[in-house]
LOTORRO-175821 format. One line per 3 residues: number of its first residue (from 1); for each residue x, y negated, z of C-alpha. Coordinates in steps of 0.2 Angstrom, whole numbers. Each point is the difference from the previous one (the first is absolute). Layout:
# residues N
NUM = X/Y/Z  ...
# end
This chain:
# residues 462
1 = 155/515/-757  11/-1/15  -6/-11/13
4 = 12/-11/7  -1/-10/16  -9/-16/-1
7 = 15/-15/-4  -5/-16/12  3/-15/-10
10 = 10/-14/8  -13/-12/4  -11/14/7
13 = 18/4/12  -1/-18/4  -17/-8/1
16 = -10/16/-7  1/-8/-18  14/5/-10
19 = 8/-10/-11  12/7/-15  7/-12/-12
22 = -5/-8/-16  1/6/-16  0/-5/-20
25 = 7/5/-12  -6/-2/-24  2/17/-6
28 = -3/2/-20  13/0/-14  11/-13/7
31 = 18/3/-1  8/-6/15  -12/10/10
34 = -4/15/-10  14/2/-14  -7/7/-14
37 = -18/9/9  -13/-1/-11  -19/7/6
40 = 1/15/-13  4/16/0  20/2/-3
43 = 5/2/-16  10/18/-5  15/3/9
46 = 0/-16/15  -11/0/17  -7/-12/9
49 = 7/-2/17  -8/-6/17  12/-8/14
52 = -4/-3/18  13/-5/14  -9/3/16
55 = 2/-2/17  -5/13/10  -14/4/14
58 = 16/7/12  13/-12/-3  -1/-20/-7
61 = 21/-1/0  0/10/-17  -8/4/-16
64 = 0/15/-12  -3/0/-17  -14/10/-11
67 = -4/2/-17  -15/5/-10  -5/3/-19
70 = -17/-1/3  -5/-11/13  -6/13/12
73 = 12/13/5  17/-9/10  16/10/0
76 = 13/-6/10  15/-7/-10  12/-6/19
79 = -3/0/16  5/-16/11  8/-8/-19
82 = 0/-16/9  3/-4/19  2/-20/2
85 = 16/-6/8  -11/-7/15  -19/-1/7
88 = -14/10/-10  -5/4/-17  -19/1/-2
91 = -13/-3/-13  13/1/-15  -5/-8/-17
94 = 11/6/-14  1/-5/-19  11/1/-17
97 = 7/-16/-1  5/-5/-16  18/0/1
100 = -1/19/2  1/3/19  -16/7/12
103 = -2/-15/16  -7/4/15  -9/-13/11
106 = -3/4/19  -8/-6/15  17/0/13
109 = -8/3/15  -14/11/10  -18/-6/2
112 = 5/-5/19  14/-10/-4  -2/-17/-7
115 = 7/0/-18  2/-16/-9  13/9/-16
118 = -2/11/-11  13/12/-7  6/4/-16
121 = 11/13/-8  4/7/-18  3/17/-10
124 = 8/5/-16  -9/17/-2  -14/-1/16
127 = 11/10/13  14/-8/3  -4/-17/8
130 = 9/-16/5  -5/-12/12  -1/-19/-6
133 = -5/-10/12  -14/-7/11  -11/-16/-5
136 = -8/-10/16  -16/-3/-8  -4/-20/2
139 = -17/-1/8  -2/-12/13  -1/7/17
142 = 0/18/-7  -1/16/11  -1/15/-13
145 = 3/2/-14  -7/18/-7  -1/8/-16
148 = 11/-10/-16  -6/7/-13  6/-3/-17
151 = -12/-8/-14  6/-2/-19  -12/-12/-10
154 = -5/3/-16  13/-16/-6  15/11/8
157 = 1/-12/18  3/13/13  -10/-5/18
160 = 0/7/15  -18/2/10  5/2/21
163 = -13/-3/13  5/-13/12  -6/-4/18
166 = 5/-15/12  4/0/19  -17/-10/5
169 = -10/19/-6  16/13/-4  -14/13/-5
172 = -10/-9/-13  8/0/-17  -3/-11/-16
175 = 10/7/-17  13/-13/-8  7/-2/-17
178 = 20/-1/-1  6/-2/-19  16/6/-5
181 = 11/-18/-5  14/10/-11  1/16/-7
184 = 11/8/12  -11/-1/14  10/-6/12
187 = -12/-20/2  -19/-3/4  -10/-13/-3
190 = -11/-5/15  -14/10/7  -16/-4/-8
193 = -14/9/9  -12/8/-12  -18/-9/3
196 = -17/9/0  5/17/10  2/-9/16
199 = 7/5/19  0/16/6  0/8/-17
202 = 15/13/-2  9/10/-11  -6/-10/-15
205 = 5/10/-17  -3/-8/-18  -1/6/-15
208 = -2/-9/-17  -11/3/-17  -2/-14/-13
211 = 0/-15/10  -9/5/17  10/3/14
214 = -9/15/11  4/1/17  -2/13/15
217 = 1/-5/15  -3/7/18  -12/-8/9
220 = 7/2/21  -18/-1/6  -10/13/-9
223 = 17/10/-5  -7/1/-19  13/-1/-14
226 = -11/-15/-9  1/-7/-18  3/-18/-7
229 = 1/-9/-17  9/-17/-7  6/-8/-13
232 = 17/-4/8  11/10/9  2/-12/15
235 = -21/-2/0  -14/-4/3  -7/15/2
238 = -19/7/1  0/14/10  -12/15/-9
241 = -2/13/10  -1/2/17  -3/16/13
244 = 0/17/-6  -1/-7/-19  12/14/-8
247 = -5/15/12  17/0/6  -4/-2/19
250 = 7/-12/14  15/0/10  10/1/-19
253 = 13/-11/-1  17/-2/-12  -8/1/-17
256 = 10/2/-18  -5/0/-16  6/8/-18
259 = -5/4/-16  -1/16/-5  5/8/-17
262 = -19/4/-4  -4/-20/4  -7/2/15
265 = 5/-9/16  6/10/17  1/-9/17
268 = 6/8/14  0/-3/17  1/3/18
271 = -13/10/10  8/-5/15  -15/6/11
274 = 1/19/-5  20/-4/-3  -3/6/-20
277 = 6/-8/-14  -12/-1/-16  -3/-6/-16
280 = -17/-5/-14  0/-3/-16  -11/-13/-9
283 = -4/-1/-21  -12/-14/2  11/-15/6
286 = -2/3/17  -19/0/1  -2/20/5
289 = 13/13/8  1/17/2  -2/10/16
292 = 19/-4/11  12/15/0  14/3/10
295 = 16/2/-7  9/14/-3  17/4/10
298 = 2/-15/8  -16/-6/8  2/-4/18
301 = 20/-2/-4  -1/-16/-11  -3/-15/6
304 = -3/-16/-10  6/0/-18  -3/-8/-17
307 = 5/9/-16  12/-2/-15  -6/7/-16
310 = 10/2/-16  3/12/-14  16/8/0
313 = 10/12/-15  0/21/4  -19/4/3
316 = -6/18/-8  -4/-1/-18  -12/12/-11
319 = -2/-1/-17  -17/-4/-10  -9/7/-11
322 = 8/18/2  -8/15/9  8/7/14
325 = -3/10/13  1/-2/19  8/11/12
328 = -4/-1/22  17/-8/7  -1/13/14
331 = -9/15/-9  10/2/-11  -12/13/-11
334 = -13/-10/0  -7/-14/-12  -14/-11/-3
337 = -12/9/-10  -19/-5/-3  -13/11/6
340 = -18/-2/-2  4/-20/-4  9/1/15
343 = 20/-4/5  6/16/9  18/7/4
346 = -1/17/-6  17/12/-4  3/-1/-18
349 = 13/11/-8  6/6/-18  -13/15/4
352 = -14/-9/-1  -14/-3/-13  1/-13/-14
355 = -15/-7/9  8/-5/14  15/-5/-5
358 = -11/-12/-10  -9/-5/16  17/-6/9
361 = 6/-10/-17  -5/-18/0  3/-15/-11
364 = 8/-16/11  -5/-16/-6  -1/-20/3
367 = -9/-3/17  -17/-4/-7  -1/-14/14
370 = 18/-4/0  12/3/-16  14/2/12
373 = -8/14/11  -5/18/-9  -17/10/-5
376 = -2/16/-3  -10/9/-14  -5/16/-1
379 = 0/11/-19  -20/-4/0  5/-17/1
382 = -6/-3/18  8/-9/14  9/2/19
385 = -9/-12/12  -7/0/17  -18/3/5
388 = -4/1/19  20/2/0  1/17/-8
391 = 10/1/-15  -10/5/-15  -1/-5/-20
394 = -15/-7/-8  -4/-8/-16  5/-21/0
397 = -15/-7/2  7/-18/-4  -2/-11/15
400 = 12/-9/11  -3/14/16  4/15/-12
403 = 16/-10/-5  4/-3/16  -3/17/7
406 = 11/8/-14  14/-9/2  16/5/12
409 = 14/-12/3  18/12/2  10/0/14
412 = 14/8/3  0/18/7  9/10/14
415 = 9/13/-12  11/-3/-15  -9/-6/-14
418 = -17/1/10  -13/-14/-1  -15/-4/10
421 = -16/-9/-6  -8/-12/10  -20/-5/-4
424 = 2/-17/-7  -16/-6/7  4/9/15
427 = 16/-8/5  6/14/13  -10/14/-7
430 = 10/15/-7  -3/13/-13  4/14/13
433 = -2/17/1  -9/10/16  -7/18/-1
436 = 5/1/-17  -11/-14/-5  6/-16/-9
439 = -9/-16/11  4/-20/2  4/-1/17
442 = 7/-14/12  19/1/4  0/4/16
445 = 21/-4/2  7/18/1  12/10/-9
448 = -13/14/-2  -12/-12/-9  15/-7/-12
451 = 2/18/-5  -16/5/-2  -2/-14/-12
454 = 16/3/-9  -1/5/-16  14/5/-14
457 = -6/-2/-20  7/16/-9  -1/7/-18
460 = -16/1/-5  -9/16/4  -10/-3/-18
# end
């Protein structure tokens, strides 16, 4: 990983205490936030899709625009697609509204500055953005204003989370509720400040499953990303867990959930100390995390995002229950074949024995973990999965972990007609080849990875 120069935060510039913005936002299957996103595998022939407009560590006067089918790996889609018409543009929340366009809310000003609006713009199609106009946020003897951040409740009523501080203490910061009063978001009803998370709490981000309301806060003293509950969006809440609760470390701040196809839930957030940018998943509702990883490409570029998932038309398809055989993107002679039980990338030609051209024919099917992702068998009936990441086939021993380990979710490949297959209970973790040898390994954001793990199905060889 390439280390970057450590990112002071603003408080830290200030009063060495940084304070970044609040942030909150429901992510699920709601439509005016996600469109049609579901937490599944895409069906045949759509993809999901992954949208973040950052701002960046060199410049907080623009923000590009990145995509993603899988969470993990950002590609850029523009550069500076939106410059604001005056001041700054930081800490941009974006969502699907449900009139069709992508907004934009924005902190308008840098963290020296006071800042009593925020900003908001809109886009037909993500990169072609148009300015709307600023809101002076109603708080009484306000000095900042940091982080909107849109939130759509279950019942479809949009919010807006944004951290708020007053003049009698400009650095300590307490999240507020402003609810949209018509459906063109143009009117907001009075702040309400959300009860339980108390001062100096930032960059508050919630998420909502059932009827609890889980929120993850920043705590400015310790610099630990915490976690909260409630019943009610606007409080009280209980705060959970406290310190280094999640592994995740201190001095991270800006986190961001989503849900993931496998049903898992990503945050990420801001390594400001070490200037990375990271994310960890969770599949048991937020008790236990796995170990923070830096994101690909554009760690230490990005700064403060939240993410826009949905499922759009023109993802790869592969028929099921056919065999087919499947040939190296960029060896173009060589195919997976099974070896010794194991998933290699040997030649395979019209010269070679009926043995292994058997070996390199395999049977797609229905994910066994996930109908919508794809398996594959063997001619003994055995199945492709992962064990200590290397690619092999082994008999389906019926439980939950084999399911999960032998099913891939497609994404689409670098070459024509090319797919790649992503570990569905390794978000981020290809079927990828090195040395010849077929592995699940982590993207690591370059064009040489999204080769070696590209892969066209042909004819079969049997």
């Amino acid at each position: 990983m390439t280390s970057h120069p450590a990112a002071p935060s603003r408080r830290t510039l200030l009063r060495a205490l940084a304070a970044l913005p609040a942030s909150a936002v429901l992510l699920g299957e709601t439509p005016g936030l996600l469109g049609t996103a579901l937490a599944a595998a895409p069906p045949n022939g759509s993809a999901t899709r992954y949208t973040i407009v950052p701002f960046l560590n060199s410049d907080d006067g623009t923000v590009n625009v990145y995509q993603s089918d899988d969470a993990t790996d950002f590609r850029l889609l523009r550069s500076s697609a939106y410059t604001p018409p005056a001041n700054r543009i930081r800490d941009a929340s974006v969502i699907r509204h449900t009139d069709g366009f992508y907004y934009v809310t924005y902190t308008t000003h840098t963290w020296q500055d006071p800042s009593t609006t925020i900003g908001f713009a809109r886009s037909s199609d993500r990169v072609n953005w148009t300015f709307l106009y600023d809101y002076t946020v109603p708080v009484a003897g306000l000095s900042r204003a940091w982080a909107p951040e849109w939130f759509v409740d279950s019942d479809g009523s949009v919010s807006i989370i944004v951290s708020c501080s007053t003049a009698n203490d400009e650095w300590i910061f307490t999240p507020y509720l402003l609810r949209a009063a018509n459906s063109a978001l143009t009117a907001w009803g009075s702040p309400v400040a959300l009860s339980g998370i108390g001062a100096n709490h930032i960059d508050t981000f919630i998420v909502k499953t059932g009827s609890t309301y889980h929120a993850f806060p920043k705590n400015e003293t310790t610099k630990y990303i915490e976690y909260a509950t409630a019943s009610n969006l606007t409080g009280p809440y209980t705060i959970r867990r406290t310190g280094d609760w999640a592994g995740w470390g201190s001095y991270r701040e800006g986190p961001a959930l989503v849900r993931l196809d496998n049903g898992g839930w990503r945050i990420f957030f801001d390594g400001y100390g070490d200037g990375s940018y990271y994310y960890s998943d969770s599949y048991d509702t937020f008790a236990t995390w796995s170990a923070p990883a830096a994101l690909p490409a554009i760690s230490g570029t990005a700064r403060h995002f939240t993410v826009v998932k949905e499922t759009v038309t023109g993802g790869p398809t592969l028929a099921r229950n056919v065999t087919r055989s499947f040939r190296s993107a960029n060896y173009s002679t060589r195919y997976w074949q099974q070896q010794s039980s194991l998933l290699n990338l040997p030649v395979v030609s019209a010269a070679g024995t009926t043995a292994e051209k058997q070996a390199a024919t395999f049977t797609v099917v229905a994910g066994l973990a996930d109908g919508s992702g794809c398996s594959f068998r063997d001619a003994a009936g055995n199945y492709l999965r992962h064990w200590d990441f290397r690619a092999r086939f082994d008999p389906n021993d019926g439980t939950s972990t084999f399911a999960k380990d032998a099913t891939f979710i497609l994404r689409a490949g670098t070459a024509s007609g090319s797919v790649r297959f992503e570990s569905y209970n390794y978000p981020g973790r290809y079927l990828r080849h090195y040395a010849y040898q077929l592995r699940v390994e982590r993207s690591d954001g370059t064009d040489l990875f999204r080769q070696d793990s590209s892969f066209v199905p042909v004819t079969a060889w049997a």
